[in-house]
C-alpha positions as CSV (number, residue, x, y, z in Angstrom):
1,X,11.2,-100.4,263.1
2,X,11.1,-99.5,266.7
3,X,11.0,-101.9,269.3
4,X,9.2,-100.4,272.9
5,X,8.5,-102.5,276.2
6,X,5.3,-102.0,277.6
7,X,3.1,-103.2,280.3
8,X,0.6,-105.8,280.6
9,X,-1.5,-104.2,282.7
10,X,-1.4,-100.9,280.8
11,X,-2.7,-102.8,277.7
12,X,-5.0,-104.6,279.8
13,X,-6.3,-100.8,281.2
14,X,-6.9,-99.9,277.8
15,X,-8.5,-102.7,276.7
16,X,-11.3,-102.3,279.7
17,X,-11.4,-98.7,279.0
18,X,-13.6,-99.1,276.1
19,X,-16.9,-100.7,275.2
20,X,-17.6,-103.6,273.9
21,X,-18.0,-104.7,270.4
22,X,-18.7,-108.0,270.4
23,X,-22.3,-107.5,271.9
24,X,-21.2,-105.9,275.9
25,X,-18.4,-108.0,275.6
26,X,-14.6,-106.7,274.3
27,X,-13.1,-109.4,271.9
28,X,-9.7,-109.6,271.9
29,X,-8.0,-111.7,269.0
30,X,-4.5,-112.6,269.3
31,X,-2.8,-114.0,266.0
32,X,0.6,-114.8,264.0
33,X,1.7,-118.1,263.1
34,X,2.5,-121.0,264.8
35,X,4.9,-121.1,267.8
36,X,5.4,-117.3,267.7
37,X,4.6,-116.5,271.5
38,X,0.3,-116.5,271.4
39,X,-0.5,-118.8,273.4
40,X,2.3,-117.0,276.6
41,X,1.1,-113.3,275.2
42,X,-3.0,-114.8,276.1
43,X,-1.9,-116.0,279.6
44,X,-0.3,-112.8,280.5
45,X,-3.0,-110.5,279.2
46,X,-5.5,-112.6,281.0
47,X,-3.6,-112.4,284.3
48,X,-3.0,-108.4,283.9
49,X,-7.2,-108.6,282.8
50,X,-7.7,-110.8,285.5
51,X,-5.9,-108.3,288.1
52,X,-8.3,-105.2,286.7
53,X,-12.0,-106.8,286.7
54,X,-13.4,-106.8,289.5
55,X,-14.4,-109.7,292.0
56,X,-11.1,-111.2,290.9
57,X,-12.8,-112.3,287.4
58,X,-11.1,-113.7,284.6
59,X,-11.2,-112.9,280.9
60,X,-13.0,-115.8,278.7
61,X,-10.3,-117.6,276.9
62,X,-10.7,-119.9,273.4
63,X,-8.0,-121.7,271.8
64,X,-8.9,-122.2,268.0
65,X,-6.5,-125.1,268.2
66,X,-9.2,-126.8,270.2
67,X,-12.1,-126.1,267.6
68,X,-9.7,-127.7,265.0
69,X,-10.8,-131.1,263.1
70,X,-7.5,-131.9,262.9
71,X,-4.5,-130.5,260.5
72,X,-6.4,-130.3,257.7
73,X,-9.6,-128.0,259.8
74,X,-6.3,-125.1,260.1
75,X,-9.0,-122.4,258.5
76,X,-12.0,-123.8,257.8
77,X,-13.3,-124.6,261.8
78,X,-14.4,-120.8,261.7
79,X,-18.1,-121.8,261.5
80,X,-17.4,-123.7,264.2
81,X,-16.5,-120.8,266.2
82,X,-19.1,-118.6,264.9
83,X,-22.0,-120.3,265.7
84,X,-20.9,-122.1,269.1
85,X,-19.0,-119.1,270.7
86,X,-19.1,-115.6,269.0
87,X,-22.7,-115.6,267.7
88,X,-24.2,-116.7,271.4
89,X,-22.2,-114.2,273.1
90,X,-23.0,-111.5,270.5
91,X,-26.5,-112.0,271.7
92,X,-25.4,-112.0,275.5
93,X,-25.5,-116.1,276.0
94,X,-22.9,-118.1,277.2
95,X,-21.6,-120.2,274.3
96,X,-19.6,-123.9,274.7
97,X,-17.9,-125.8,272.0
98,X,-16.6,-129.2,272.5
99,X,-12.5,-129.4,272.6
100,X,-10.7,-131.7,269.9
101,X,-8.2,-134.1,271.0
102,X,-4.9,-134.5,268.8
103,X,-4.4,-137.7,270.6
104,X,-7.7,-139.2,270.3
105,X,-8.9,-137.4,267.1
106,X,-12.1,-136.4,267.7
107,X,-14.0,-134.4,269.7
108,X,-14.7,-135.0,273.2
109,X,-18.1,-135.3,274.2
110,X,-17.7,-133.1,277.6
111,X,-19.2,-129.3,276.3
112,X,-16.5,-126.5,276.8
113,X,-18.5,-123.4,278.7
114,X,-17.6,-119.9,277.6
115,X,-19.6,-117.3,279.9
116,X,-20.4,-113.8,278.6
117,X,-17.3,-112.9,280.4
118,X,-16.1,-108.4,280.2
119,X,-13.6,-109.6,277.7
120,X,-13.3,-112.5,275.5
121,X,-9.6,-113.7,274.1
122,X,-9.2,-115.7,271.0
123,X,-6.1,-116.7,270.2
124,X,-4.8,-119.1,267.1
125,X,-3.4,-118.7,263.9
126,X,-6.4,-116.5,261.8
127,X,-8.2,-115.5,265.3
128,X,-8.1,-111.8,264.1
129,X,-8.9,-112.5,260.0
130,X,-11.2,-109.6,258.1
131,X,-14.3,-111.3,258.9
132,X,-14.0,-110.7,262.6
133,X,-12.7,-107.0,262.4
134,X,-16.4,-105.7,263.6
135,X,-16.5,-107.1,266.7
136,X,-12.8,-106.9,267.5
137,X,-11.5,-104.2,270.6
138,X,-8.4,-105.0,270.2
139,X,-6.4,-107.4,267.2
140,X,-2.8,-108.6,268.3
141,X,-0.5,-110.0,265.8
142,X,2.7,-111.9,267.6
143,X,5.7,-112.9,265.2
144,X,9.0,-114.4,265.6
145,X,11.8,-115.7,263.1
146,X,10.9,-118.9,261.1
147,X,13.6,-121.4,262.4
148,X,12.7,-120.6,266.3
149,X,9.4,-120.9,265.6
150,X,9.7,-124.2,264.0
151,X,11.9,-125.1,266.6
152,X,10.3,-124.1,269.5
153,X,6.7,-126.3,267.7
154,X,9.3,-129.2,267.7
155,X,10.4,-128.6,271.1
156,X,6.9,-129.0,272.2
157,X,5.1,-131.8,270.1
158,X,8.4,-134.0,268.7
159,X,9.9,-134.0,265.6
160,X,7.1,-136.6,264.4
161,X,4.8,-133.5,263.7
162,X,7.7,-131.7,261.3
163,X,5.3,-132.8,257.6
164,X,2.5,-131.6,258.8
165,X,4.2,-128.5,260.9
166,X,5.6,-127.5,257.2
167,X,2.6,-128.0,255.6
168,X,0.3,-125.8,258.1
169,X,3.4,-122.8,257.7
170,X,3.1,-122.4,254.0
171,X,-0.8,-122.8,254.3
172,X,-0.2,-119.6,257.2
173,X,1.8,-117.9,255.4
174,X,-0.8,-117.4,252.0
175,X,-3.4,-117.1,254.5
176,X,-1.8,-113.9,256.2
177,X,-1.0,-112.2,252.6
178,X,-4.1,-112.8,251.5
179,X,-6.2,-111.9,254.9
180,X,-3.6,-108.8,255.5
181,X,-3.5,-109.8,259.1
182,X,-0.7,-107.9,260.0
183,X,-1.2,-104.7,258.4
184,X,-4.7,-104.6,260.2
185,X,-3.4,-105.2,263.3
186,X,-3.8,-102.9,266.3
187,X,-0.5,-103.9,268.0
188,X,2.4,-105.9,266.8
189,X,4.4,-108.5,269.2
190,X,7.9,-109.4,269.1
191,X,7.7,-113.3,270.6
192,X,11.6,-113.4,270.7
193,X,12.8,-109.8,271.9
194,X,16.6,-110.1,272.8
195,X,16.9,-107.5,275.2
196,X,16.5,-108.3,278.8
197,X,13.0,-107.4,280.6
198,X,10.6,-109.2,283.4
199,X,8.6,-111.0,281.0
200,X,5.3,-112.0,282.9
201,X,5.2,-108.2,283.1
202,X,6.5,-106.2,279.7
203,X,5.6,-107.5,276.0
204,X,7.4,-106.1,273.3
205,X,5.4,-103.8,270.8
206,X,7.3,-103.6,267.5
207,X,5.9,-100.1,266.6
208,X,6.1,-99.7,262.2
209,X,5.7,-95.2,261.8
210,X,3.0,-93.6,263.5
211,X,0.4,-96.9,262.5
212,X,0.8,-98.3,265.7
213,X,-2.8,-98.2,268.1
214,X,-3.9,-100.3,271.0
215,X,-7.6,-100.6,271.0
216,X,-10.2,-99.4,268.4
């Protein structure tokens, strides 16, 4: 395994050098389980996507977390998904979806827009599974060691979420084997390098052999 530093913007280049695939508009999927690095890897790309469209445009951006029906929606909200954001912007409509609340549990009423934006990112835990491949430019799959993941998840929400935290990462895990998530995947993400680097600027692609590619 080699482990290369590369640029957000270069990604983002590549991304935006290609067509679309999702209808005109280039879905990007980042996935890996939880508390692995998606959610900072999305910002950045978006802000390196952000810096290359013109008109100072942003990339669309869709958490699955906030299609989820709660812990026990972790795969099944993908209808969901289908039908309020990826088919209507497929057919080159603006989609919305209405955001869960993990205080309030339930969804709130206010509709979340998504515009038929250049390029699209998904990113949660089985954004990037087998069924989406089709539309997909580009399929990111971050990772980082178990116990910092679990940590950092704990770090953020309290240790009141640990059951169901341990719950959803055995659920993750059988998902990814049986999906092959990470053996599809286009580029693979450290989310804990420990060497030194600007990181609103580099990533860290864990390149496995020649497999390694960046956009479809």
């Amino acid at each position: 395994m080699v482990v290369v530093f590369e640029e957000y913007a270069g990604l983002a280049r590549r991304v935006l050098a290609v067509a679309g695939r999702l209808g005109r508009t280039r879905l990007v999927a980042v996935d890996g389980p939880s508390g692995a690095g998606k959610t900072v890897f999305t910002a950045r790309l978006a802000d390196a996507l952000a810096a290359e469209l013109p008109d100072a445009a942003r990339p669309a951006v869709v958490h699955t977390d906030d299609l989820l029906d709660g812990w026990d929606d972790q795969l099944s909200f993908w209808d969901r998904l289908e039908e309020q954001v990826l088919a209507p912007v497929r057919a080159g409509q603006a989609g919305a979806y209405r955001r869960y609340s993990w205080v309030r549990r339930r969804f709130l009423p206010a509709p979340v827009p998504v515009p038929v934006a250049p390029v699209l990112i998904v990113e949660g835990v089985s954004a990037a599974r087998a069924v989406v491949a089709p539309d997909l430019t580009l399929a990111v799959f971050v990772t980082a060691p178990q116990q910092l993941r679990l940590n950092r998840a704990v770090a953020r929400d309290g240790p009141a979420i640990l059951p169901e935290l341990r719950r959803w990462h055995v659920t993750e895990r059988a998902h990814f084997a049986a999906d092959g998530t990470e053996a599809r995947a286009d580029l693979l993400v450290d989310g804990a390098p420990a060497l030194p680097h600007v990181a609103e600027r580099y990533y860290c692609r864990i390149a496995v052999g020649d497999a390694a590619r960046a956009v479809r």
